[in-house]
Backbone as a ProteinNet text record, in pm:
[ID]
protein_1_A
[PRIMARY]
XXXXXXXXXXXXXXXXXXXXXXXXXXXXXXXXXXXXXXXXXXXXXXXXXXXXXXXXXXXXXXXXXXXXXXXXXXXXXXXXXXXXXXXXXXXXXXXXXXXXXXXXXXXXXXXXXXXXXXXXXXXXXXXXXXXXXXXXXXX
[TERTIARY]
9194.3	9271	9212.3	9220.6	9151.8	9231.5	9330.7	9394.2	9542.4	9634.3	9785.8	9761.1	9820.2	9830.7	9979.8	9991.8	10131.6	10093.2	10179.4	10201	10236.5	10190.3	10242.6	10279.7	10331.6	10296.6	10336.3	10242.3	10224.2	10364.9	10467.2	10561.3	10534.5	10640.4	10615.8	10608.9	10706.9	10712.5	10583.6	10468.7	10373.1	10233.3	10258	10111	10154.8	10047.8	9993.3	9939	9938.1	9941.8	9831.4	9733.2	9592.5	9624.7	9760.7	9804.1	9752.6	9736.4	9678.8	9770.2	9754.9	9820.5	9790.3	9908.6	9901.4	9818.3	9702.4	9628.6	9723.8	9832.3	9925.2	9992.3	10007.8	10053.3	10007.8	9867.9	9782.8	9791.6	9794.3	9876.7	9941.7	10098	10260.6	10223	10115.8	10092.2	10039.4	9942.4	9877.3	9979	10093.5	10178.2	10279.9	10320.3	10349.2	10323	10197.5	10107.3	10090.4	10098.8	10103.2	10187.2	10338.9	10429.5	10459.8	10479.5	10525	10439.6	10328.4	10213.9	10264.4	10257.2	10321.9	10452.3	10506.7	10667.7	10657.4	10606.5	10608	10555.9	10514.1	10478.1	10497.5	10655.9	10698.6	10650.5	10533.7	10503.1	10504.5	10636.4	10644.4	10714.9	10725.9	10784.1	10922.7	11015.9	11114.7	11114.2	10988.1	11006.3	10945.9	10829.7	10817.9	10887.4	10975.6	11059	11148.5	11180	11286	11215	11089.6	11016.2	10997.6	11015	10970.9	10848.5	10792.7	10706.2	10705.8	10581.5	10552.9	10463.9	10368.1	10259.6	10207.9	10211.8	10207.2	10013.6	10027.6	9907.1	9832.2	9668	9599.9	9494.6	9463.8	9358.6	9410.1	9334.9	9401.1	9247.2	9163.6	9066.9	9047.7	9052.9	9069.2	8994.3	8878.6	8808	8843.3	8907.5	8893.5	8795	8801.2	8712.2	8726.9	8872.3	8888.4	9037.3	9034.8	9184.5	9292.1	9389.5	9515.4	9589.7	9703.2	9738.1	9930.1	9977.5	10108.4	10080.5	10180.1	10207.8	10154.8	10024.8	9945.1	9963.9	9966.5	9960.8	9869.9	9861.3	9795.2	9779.1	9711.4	9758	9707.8	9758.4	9728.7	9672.9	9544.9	9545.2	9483	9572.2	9596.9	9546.3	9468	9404.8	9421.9	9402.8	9353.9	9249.9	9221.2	9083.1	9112.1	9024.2	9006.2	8941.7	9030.8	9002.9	8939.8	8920.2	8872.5	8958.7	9055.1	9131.9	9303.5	9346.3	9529.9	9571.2	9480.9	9531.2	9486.7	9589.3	9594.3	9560.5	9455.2	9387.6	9398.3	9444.2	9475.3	9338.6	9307.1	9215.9	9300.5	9221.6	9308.1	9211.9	9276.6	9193.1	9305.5	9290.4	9384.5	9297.5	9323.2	9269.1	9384.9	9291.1	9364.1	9381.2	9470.5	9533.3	9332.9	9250.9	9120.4	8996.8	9088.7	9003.6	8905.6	8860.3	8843.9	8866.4	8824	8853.7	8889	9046.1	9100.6	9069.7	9056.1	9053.5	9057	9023.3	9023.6	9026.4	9039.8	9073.3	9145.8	9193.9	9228.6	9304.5	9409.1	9482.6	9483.1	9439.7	9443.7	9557.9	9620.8	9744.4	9749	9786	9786.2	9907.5	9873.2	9998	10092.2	10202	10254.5	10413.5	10467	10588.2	10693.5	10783.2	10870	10925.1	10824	10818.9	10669.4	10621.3	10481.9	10363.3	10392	10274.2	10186.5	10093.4	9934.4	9941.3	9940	9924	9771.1	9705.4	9591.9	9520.6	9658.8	9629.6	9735.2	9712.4	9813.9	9925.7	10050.6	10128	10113.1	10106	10135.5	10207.3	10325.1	10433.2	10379.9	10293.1	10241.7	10109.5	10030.6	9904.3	9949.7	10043.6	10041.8	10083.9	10167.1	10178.7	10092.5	9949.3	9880.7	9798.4	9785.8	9711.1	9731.4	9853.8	9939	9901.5	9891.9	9875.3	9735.4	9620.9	9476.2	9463.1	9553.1	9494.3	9562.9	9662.1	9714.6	9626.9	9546.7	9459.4	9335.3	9347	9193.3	9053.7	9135.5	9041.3	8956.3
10009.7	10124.9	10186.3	10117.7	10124.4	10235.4	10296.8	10406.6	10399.2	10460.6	10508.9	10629.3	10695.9	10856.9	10929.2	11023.5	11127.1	11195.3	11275.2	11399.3	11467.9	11602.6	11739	11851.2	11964.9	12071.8	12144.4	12249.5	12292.5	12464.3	12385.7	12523.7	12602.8	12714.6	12836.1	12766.3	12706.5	12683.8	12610.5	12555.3	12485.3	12578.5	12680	12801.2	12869.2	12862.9	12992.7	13142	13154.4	13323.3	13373.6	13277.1	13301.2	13275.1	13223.5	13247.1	13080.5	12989.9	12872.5	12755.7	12621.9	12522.1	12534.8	12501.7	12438.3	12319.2	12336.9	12188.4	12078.5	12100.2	11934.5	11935.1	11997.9	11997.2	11819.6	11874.2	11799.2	11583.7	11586.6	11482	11412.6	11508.1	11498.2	11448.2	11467.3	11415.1	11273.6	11239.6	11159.8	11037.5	11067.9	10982.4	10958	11034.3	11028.7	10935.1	10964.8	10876.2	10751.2	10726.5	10618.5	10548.3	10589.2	10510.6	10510.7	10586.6	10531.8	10465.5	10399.3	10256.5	10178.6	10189	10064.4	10015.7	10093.2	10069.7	9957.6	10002.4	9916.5	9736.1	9734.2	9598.3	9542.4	9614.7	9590.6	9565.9	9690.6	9748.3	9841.9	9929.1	10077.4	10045.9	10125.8	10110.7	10009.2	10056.1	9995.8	9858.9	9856.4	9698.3	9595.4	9630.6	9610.8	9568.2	9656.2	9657.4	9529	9538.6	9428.8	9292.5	9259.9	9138	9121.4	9236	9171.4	9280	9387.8	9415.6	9551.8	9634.2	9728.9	9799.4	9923	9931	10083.9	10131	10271.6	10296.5	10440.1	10499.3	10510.7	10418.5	10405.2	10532.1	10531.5	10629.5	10711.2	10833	10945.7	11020.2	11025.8	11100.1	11182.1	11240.4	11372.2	11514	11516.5	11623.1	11727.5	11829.3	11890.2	11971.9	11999.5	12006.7	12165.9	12200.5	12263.2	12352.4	12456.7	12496.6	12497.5	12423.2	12493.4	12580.3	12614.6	12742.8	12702.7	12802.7	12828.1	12779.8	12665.8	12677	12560.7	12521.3	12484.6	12297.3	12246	12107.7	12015.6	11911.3	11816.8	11668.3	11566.9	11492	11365	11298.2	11229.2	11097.4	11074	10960.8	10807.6	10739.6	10647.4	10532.7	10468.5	10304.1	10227	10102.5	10031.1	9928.4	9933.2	9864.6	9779.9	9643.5	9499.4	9525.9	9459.2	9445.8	9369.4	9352.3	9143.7	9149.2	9240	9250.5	9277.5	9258.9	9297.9	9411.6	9447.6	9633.6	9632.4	9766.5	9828.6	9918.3	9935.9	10084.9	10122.8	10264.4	10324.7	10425	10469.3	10585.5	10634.6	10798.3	10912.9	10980.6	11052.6	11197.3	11287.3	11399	11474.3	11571.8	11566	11641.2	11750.5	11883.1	11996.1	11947.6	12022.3	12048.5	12081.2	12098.5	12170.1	12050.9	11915.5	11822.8	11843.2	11924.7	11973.9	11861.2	11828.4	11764.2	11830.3	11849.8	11957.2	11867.3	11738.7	11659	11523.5	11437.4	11325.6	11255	11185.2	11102.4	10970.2	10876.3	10731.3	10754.5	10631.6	10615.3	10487	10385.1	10275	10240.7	10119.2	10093.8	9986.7	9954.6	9816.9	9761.2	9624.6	9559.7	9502.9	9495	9466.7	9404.1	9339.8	9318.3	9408	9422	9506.1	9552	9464.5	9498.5	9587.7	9603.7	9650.7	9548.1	9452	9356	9298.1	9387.9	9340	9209.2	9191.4	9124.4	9056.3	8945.6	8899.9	8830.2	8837.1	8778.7	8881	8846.5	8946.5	8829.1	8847.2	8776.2	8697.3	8590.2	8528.2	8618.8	8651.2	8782.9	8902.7	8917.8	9049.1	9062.3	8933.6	8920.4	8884.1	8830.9	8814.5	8951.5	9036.1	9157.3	9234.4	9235.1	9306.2	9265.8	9133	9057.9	9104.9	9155.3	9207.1	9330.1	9396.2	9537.7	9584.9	9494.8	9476.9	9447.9	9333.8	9304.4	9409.3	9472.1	9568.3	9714.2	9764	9814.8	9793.4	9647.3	9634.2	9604.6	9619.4	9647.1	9512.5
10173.6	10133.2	10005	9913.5	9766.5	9641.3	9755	9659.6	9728.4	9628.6	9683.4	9674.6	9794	9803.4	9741.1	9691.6	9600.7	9652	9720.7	9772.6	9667.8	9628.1	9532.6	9611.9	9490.3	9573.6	9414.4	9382.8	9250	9270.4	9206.1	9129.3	9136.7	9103.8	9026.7	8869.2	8824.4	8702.7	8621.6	8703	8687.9	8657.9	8714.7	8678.8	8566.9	8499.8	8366.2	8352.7	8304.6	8272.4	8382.1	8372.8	8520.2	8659.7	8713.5	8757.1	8874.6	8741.8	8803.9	8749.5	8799.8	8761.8	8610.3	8527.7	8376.2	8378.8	8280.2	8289.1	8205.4	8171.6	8042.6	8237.5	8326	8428.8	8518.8	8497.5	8571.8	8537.7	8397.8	8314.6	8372.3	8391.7	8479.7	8613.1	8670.1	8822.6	8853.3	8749.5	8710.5	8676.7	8589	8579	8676.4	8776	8896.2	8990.9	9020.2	9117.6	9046.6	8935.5	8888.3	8877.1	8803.6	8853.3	9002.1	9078.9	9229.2	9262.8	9206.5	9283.5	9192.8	9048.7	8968.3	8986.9	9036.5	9086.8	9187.5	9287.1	9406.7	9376.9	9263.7	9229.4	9073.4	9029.2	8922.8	8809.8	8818.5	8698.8	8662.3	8665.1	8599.5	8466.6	8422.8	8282.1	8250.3	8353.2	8338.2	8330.2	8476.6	8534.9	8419.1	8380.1	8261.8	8157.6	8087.2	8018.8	8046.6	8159.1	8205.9	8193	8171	8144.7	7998.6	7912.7	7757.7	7713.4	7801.3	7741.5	7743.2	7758	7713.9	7746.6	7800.5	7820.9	7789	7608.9	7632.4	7639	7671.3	7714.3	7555.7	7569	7451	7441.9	7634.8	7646	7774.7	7775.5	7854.8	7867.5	7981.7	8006.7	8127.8	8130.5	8250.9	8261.3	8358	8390.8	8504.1	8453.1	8559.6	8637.8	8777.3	8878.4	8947.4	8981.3	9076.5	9051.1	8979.4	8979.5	9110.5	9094.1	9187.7	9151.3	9271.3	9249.6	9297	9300.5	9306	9454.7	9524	9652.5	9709	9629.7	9680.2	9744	9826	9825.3	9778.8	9764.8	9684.7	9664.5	9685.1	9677.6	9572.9	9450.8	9350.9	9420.8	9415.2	9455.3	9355.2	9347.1	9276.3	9246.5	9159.8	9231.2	9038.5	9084.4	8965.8	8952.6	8821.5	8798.8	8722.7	8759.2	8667.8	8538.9	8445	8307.1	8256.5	8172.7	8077	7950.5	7942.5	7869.7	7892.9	7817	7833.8	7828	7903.6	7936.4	8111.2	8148.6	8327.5	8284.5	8360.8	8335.9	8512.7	8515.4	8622.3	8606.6	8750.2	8791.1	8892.7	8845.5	8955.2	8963.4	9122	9189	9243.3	9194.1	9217.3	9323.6	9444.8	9591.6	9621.3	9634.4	9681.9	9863	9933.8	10091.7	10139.4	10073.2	10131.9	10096.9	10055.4	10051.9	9955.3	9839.3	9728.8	9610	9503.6	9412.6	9344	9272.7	9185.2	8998	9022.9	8865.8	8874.3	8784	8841.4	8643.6	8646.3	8490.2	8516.5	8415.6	8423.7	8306.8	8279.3	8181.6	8137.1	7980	7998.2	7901.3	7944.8	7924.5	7804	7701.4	7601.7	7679.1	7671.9	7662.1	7570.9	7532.2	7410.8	7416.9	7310.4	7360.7	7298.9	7273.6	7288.6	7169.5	7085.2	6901.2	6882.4	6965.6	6970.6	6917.8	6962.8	6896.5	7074	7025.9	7100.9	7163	7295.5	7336.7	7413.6	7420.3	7375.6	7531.6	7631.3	7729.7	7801.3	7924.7	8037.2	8030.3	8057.7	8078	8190.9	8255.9	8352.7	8487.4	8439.1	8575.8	8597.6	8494.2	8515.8	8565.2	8528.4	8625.4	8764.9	8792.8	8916.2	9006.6	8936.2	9039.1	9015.4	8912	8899.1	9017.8	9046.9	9148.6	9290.6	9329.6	9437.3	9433.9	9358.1	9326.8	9393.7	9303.8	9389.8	9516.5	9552	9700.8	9789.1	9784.5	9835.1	9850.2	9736.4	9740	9771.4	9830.3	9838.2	9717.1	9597.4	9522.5	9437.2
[MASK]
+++++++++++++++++++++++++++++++++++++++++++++++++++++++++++++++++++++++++++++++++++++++++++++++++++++++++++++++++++++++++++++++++++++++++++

């Protein structure tokens, strides 16, 4: 599989004066597609949360490719990558309805506990659904 697929479909409220998607837009999708895959293996924020920890965004890199437009469908597609460290780093591709690459960027995650103190190893609960997470993707 290697990826989770998000379905979009870009607003009115989402295009700019050019009459194209808002690029802080593109961000909002990214985190989308990300939690509904981290969800499914109790690692979205909450689930998280509900274990002791924490995981805000350290890094945020994103190129875009391909403007969308008002109307347009889309779909975020989602994967994650092995660390050697105590961070989830997510990769994305954001694909127009025309099979087009509209942007594509990753987000990497610290882990921490709930005082914000750095954590040095993955937790045990959380490597294991990170583990689930991979084989589910294939990755």
């Amino acid at each position: 599989m290697n990826y989770h697929e998000t379905a979009i479909k870009v607003r009115f409220n989402e295009i700019d004066a050019y009459h194209v998607a808002w690029h802080g837009h593109y961000v909002a999708w990214m985190e989308v597609g990300r939690s509904e895959l981290a969800g499914r293996f109790g690692l979205d924020a909450d689930q998280l949360a509900a274990e002791g920890f924490l995981a805000p965004v350290v890094t945020l890199e994103l190129q875009y490719r391909k403007p969308l437009r008002y109307g347009e469908e889309a779909w975020v597609r989602t994967t994650i990558r092995r660390t050697d460290t105590a961070t989830l780093e997510f990769a994305c591709r954001i694909v127009g309805a025309d099979g087009a690459l509209a942007a594509e960027g990753r987000t990497l995650h610290a882990l921490t506990d709930m005082e914000g103190v750095l954590q040095y190893r993955v937790p045990p609960v959380i490597a294991e659904r990170v583990e689930r997470l991979m084989a589910y993707l294939e990755v």
